[in-house]
Structures are given as C-alpha cells and as structure tokens.
N, CA, C and O atoms as CSV, one atom per row, in Angstrom:
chain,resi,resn,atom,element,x,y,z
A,1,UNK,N,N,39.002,-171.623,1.627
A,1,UNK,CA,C,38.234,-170.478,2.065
A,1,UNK,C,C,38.166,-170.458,3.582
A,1,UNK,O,O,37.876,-171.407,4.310
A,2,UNK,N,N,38.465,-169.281,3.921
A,2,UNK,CA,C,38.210,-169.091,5.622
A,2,UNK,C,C,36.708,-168.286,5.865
A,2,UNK,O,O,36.948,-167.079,5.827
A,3,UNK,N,N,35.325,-168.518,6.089
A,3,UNK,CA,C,34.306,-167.937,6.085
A,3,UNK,C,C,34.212,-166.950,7.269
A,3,UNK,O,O,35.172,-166.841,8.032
A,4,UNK,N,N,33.391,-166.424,7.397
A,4,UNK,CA,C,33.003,-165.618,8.421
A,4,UNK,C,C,31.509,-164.488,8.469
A,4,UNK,O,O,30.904,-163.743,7.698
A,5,UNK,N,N,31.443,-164.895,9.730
A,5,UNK,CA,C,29.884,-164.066,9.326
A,5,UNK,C,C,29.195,-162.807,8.918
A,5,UNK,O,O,28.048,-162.391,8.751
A,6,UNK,N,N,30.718,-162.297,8.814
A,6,UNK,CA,C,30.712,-160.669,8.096
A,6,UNK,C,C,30.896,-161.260,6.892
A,6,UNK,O,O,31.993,-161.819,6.921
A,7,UNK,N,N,30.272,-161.436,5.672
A,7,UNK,CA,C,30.607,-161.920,4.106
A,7,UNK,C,C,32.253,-160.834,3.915
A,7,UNK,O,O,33.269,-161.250,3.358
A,8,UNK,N,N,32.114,-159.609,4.464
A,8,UNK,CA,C,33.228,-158.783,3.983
A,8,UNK,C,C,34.525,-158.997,4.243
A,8,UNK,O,O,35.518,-158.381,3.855
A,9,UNK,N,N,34.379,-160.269,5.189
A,9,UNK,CA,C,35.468,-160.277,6.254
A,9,UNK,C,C,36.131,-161.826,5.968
A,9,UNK,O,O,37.077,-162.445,6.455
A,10,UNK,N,N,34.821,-162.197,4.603
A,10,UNK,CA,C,35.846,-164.084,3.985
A,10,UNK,C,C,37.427,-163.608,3.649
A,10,UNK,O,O,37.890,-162.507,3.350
A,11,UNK,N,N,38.006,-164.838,3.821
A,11,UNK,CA,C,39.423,-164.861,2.991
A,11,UNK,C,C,38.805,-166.067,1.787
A,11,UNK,O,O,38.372,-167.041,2.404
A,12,UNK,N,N,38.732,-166.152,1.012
A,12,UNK,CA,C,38.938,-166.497,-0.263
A,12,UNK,C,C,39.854,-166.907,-0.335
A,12,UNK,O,O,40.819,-166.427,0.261
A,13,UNK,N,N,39.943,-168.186,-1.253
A,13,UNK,CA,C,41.436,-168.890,-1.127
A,13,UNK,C,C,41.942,-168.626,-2.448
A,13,UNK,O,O,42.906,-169.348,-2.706
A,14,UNK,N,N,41.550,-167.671,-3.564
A,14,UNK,CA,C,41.988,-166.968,-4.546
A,14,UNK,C,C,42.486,-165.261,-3.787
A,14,UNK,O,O,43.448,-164.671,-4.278
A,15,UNK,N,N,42.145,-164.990,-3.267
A,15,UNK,CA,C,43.342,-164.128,-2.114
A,15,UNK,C,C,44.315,-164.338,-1.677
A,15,UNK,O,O,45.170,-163.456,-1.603
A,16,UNK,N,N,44.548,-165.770,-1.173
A,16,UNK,CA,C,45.420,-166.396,-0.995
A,16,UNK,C,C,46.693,-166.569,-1.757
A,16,UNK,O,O,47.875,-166.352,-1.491
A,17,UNK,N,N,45.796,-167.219,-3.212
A,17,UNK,CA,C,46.544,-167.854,-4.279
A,17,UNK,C,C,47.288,-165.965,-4.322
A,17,UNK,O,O,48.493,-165.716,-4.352
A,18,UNK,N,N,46.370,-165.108,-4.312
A,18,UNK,CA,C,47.048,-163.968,-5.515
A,18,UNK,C,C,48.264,-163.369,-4.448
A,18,UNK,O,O,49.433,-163.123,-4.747
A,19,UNK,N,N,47.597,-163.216,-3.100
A,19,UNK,CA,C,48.846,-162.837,-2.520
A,19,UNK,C,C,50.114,-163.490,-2.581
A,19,UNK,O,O,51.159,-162.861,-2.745
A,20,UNK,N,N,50.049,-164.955,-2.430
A,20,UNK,CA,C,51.456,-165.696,-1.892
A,20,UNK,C,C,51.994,-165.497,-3.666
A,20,UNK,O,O,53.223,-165.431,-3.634
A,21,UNK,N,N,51.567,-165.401,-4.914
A,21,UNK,CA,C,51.846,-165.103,-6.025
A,21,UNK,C,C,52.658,-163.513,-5.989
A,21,UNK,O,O,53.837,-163.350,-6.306
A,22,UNK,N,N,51.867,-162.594,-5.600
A,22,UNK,CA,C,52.313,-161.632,-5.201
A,22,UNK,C,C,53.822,-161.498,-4.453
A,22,UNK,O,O,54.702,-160.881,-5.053
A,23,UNK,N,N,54.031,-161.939,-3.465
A,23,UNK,CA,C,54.835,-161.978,-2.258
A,23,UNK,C,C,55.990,-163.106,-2.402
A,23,UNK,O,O,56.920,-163.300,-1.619
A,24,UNK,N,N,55.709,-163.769,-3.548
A,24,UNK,CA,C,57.051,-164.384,-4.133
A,24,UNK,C,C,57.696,-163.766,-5.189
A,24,UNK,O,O,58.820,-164.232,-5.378
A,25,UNK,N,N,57.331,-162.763,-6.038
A,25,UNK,CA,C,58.023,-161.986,-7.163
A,25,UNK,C,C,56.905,-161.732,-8.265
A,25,UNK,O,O,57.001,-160.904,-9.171
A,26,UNK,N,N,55.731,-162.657,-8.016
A,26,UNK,CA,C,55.099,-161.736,-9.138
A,26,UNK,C,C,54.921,-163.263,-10.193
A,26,UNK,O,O,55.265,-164.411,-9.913
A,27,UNK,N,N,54.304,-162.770,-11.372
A,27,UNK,CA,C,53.796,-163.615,-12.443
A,27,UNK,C,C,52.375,-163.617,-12.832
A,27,UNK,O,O,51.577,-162.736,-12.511
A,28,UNK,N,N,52.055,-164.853,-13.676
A,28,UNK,CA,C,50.868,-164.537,-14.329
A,28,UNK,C,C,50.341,-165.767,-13.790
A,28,UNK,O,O,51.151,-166.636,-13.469
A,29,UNK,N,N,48.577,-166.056,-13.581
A,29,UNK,CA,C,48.634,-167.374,-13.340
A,29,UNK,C,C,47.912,-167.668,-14.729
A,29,UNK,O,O,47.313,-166.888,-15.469
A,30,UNK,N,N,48.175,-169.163,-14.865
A,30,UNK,CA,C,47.535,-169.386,-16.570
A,30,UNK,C,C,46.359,-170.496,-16.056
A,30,UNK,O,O,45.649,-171.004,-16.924
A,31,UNK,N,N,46.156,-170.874,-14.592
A,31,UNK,CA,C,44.875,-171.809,-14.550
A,31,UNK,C,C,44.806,-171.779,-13.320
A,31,UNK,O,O,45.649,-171.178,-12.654
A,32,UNK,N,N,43.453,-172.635,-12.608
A,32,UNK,CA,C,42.899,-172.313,-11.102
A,32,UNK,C,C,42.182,-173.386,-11.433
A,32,UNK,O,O,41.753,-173.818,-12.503
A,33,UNK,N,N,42.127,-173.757,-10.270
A,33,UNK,CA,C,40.812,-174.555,-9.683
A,33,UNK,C,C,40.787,-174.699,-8.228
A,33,UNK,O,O,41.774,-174.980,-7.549
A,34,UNK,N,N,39.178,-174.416,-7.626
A,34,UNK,CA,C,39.134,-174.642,-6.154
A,34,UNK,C,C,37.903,-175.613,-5.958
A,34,UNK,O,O,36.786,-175.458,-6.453
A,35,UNK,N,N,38.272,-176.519,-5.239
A,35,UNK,CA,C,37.517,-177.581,-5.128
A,35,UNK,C,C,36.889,-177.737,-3.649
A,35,UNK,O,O,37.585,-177.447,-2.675
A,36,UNK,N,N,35.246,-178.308,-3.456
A,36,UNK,CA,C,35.175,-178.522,-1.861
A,36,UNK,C,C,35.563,-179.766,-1.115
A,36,UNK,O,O,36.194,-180.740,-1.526
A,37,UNK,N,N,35.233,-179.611,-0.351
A,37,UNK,CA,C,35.609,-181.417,-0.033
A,37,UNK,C,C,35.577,-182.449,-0.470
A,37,UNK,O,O,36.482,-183.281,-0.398
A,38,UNK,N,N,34.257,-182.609,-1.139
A,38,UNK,CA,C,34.309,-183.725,-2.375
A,38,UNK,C,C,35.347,-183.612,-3.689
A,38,UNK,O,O,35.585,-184.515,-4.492
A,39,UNK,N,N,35.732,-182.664,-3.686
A,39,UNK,CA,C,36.364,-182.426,-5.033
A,39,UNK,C,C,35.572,-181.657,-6.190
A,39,UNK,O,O,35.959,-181.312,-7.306
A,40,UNK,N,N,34.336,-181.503,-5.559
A,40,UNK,CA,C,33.302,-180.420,-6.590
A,40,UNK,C,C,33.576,-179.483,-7.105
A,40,UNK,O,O,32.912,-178.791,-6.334
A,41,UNK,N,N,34.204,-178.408,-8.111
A,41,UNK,CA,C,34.619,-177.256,-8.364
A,41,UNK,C,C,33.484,-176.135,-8.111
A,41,UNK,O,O,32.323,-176.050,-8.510
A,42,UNK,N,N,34.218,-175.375,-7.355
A,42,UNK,CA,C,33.561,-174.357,-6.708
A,42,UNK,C,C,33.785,-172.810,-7.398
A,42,UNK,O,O,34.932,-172.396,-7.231
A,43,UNK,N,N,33.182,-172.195,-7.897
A,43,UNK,CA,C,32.879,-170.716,-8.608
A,43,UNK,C,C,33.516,-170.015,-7.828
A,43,UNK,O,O,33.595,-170.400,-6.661
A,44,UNK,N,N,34.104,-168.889,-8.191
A,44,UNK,CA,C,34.990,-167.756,-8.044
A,44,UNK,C,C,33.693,-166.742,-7.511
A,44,UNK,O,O,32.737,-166.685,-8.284
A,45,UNK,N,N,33.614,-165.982,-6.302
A,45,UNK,CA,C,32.706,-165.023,-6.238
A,45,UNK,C,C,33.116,-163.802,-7.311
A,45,UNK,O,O,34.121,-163.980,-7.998
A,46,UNK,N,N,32.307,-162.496,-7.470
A,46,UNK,CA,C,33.170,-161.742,-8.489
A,46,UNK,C,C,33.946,-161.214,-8.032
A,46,UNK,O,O,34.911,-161.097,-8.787
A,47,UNK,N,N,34.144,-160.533,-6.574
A,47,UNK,CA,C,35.309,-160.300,-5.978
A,47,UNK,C,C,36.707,-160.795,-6.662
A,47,UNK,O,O,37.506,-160.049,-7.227
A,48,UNK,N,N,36.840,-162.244,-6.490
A,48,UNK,CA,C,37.623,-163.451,-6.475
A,48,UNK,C,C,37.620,-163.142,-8.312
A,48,UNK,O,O,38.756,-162.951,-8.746
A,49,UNK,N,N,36.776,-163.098,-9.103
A,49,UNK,CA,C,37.313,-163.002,-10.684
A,49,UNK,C,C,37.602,-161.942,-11.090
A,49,UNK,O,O,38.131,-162.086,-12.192
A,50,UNK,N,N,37.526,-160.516,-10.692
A,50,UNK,CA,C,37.986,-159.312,-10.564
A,50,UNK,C,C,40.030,-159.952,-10.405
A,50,UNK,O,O,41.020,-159.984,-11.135
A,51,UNK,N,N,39.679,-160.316,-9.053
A,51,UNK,CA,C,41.393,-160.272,-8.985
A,51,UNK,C,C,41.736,-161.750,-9.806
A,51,UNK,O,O,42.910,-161.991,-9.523
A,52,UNK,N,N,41.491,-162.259,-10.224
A,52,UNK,CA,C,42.018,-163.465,-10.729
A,52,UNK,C,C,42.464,-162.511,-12.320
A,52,UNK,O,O,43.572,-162.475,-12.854
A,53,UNK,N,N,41.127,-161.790,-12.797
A,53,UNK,CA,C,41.823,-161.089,-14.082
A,53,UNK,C,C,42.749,-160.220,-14.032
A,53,UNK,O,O,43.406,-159.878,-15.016
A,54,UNK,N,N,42.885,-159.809,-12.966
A,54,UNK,CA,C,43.939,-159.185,-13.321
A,54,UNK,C,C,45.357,-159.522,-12.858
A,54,UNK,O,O,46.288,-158.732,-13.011
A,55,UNK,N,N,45.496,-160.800,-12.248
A,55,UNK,CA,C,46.587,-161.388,-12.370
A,55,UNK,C,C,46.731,-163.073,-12.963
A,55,UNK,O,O,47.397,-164.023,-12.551
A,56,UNK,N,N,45.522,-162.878,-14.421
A,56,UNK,CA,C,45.424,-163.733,-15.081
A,56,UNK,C,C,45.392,-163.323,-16.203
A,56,UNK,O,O,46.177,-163.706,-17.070
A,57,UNK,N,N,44.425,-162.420,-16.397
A,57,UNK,CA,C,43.621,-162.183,-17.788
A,57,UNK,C,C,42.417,-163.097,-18.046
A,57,UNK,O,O,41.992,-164.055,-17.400
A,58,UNK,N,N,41.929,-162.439,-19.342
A,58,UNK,CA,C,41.262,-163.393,-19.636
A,58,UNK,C,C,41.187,-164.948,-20.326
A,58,UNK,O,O,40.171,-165.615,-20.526
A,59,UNK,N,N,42.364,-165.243,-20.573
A,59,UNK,CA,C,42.771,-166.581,-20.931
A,59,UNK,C,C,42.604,-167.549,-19.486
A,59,UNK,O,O,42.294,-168.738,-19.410
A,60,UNK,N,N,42.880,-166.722,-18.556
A,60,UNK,CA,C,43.010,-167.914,-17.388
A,60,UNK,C,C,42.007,-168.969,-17.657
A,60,UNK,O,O,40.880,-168.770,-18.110
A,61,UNK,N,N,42.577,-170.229,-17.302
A,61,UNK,CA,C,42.050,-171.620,-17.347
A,61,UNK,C,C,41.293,-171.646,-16.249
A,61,UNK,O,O,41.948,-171.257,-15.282
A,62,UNK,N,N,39.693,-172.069,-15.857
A,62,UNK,CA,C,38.860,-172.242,-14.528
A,62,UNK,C,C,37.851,-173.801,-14.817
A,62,UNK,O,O,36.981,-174.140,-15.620
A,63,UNK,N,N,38.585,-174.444,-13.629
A,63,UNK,CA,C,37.861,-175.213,-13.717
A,63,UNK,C,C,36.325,-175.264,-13.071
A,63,UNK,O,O,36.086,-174.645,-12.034
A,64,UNK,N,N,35.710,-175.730,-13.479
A,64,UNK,CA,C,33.775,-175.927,-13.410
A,64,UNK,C,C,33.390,-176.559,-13.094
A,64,UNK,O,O,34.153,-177.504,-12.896
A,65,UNK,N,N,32.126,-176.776,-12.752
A,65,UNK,CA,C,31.380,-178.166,-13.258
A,65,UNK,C,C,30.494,-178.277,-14.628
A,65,UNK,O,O,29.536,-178.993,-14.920
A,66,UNK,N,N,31.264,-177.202,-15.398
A,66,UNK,CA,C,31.120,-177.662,-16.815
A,66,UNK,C,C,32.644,-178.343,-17.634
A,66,UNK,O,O,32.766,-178.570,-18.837
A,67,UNK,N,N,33.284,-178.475,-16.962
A,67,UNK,CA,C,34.280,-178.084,-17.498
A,67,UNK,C,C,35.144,-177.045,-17.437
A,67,UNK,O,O,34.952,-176.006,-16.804
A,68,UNK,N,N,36.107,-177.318,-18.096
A,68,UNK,CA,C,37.536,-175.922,-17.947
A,68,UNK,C,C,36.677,-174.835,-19.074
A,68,UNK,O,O,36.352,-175.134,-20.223
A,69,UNK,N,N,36.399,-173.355,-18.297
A,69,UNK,CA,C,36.407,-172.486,-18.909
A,69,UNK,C,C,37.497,-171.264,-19.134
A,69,UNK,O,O,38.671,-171.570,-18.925
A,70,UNK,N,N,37.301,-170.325,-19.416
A,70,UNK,CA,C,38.401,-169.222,-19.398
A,70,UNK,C,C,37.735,-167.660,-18.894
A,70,UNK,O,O,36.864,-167.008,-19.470
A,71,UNK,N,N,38.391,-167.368,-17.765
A,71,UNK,CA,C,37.899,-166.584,-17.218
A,71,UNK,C,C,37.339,-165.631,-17.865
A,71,UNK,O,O,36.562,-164.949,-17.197
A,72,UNK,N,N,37.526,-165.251,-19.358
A,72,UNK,CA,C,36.562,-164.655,-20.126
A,72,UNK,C,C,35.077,-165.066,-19.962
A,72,UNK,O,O,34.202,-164.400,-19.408
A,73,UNK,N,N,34.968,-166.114,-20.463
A,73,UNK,CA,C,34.062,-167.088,-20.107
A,73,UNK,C,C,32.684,-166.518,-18.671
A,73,UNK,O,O,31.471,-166.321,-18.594
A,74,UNK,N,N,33.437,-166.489,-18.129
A,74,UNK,CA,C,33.080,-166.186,-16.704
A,74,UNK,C,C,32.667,-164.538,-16.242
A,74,UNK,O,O,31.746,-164.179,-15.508
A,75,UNK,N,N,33.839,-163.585,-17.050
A,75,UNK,CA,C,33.865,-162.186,-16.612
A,75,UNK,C,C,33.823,-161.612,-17.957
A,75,UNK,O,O,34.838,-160.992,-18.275
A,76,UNK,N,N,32.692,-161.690,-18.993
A,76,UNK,CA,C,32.947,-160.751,-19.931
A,76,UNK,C,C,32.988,-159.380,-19.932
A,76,UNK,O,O,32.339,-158.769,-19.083
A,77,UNK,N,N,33.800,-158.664,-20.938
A,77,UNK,CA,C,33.835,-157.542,-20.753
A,77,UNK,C,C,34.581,-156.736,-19.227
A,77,UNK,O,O,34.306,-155.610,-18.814
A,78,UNK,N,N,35.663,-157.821,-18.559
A,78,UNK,CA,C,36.294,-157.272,-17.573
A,78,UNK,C,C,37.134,-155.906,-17.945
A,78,UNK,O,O,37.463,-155.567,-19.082
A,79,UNK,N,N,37.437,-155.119,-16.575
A,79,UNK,CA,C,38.301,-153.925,-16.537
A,79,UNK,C,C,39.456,-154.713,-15.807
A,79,UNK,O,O,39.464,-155.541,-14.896
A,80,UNK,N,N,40.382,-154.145,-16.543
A,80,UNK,CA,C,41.828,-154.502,-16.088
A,80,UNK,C,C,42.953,-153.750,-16.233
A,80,UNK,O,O,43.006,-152.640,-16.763
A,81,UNK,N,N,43.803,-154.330,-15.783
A,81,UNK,CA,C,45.078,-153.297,-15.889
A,81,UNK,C,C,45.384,-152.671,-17.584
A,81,UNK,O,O,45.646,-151.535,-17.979
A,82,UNK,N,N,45.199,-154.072,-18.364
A,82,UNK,CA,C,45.098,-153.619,-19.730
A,82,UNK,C,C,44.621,-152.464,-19.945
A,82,UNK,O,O,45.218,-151.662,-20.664
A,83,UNK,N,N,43.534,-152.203,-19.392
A,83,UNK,CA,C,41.978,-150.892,-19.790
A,83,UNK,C,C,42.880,-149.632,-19.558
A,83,UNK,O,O,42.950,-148.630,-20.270
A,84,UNK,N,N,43.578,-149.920,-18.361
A,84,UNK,CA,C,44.066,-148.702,-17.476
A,84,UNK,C,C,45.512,-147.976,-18.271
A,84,UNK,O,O,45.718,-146.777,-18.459
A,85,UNK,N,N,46.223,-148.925,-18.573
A,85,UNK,CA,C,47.156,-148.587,-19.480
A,85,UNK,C,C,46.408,-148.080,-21.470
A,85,UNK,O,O,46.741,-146.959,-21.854
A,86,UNK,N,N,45.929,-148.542,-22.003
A,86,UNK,CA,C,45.149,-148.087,-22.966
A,86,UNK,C,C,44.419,-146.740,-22.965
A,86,UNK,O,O,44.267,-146.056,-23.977
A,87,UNK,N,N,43.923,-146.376,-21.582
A,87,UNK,CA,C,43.678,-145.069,-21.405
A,87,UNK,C,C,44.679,-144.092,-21.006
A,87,UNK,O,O,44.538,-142.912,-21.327
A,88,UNK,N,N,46.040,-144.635,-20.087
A,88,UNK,CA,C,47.392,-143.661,-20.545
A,88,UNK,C,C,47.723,-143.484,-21.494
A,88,UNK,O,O,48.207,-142.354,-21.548
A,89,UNK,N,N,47.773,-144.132,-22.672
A,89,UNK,CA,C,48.395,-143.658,-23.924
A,89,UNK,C,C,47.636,-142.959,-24.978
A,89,UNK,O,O,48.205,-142.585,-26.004
C-alpha cells in the first residue's frame, strides 16, 4: 500500500495486483493475500473487494486472520460483470 493523506488518493496494493494482471494479458485471480510487516493479514477496503470481484469472483481465496475465506465470504451479494451480462440477455 502507498498511503496518503487524501484517503482518495491511496494506491492499494490490490490496484496494483489488478493492474499489472491487467497489463500482462488478462486472467482470473483464484487467491490473495496482503500482509503487514509482521505478516498479519490485512482486509481488503471495499474499494479493493469491488475490484478483486470482478477480476476474481466470488470464489477468490482471501486470506484473514480467520483464516482463508472466499471473497463471497467477505462481499455478499456483489455486482459484477456477471450481473451486467445477465441483464444483456
């Protein structure tokens, strides 16, 4: 994470992940974890699980400090690209 004192203005290191994912050809990711210095697993703001679903879904693997959940888990009832295509047809 790169912080800053505008909250609007963090880079998120799931921005990161989705761009350089992005900017190599694309794919799905099937798990995440962001850890702080200690190695503590650190929560996705919703910003950050917004875009993780939709270049995860809801299966994505997240690690916790409960444990590995699935971004379902985390974002029920997300809107996604899925939603968007289901309402074209």
């Amino acid at each position: 994470n790169v912080e800053n004192a505008s909250y609007g203005l963090t880079l998120c290191a799931e921005c990161g992940l989705v761009s350089t994912l992005v900017a190599t050809g694309g794919g799905r990711l099937i798990a995440f974890a962001c850890v702080d210095i200690s190695g503590n697993p650190l929560m996705p703001c919703g910003r950050c699980r917004q875009l993780l679903q939709e270049h995860g879904g809801s299966t994505l693997q997240l690690m916790t400090h409960e444990g590995v959940k699935t971004l379902g888990d985390l974002l029920p009832w997300a809107f996604g690209p899925e939603e968007i295509e289901n309402r074209l047809s």
